[in-house]
N, C-alpha and C positions, 0 to 999 in steps of 0.2 A: 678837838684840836682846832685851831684856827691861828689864822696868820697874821703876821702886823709888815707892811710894807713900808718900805725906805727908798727914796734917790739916792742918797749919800753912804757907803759901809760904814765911815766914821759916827754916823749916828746910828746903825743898826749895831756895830759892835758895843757901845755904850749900852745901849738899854740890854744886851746881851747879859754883860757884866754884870748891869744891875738886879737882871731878875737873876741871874745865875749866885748872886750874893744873897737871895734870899730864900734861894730853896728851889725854883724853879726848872725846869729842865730846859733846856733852850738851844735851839739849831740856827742856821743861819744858810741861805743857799741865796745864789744869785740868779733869776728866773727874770725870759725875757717877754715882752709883751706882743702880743699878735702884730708886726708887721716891724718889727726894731730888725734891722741888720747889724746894726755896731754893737758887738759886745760891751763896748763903757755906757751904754745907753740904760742898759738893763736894770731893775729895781734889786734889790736886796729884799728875801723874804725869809723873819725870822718868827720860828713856828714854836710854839709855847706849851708846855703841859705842867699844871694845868691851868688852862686859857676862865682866866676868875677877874673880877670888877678891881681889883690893883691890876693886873696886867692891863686894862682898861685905861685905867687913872694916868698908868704910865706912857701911854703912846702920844698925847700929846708934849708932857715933858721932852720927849725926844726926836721930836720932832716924824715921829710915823704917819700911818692912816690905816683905818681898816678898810678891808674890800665895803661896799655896801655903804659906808660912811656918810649921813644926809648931808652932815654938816660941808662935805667937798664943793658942795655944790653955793654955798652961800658969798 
């Protein structure tokens, strides 16, 4: 299981939809990060089974990232 992170819900609920139109099982929770006190601040983490190279594909389309992600750093 692994997770794909969003700023925006509007783009975590989209790619929600989308893998949930394809078979997908897909959750959505709102998780805040070590030192955020404003609740709007907080990321959206939508949690995948099963987490496979199209869940992959798709995280860019929607604008997510994954934890670990080299490419954040470019």
């Amino acid at each position: 299981m692994s997770e794909i992170w969003f700023d925006e819900r509007d783009d975590a609920d989209e790619l929600v939809k989308a893998l949930e139109a394809e078979g997908y099982t897909v959750t959505a929770r709102r998780e805040g990060f070590a030192g955020e006190d404003d609740a709007e601040d907080h990321a959206w983490a939508v949690v995948v089974e099963p987490f496979d190279e199209r869940v992959v594909e798709m995280v860019d389309v929607y604008g997510g990232w994954l934890p670990g992600d080299e490419r954040l750093s470019e």
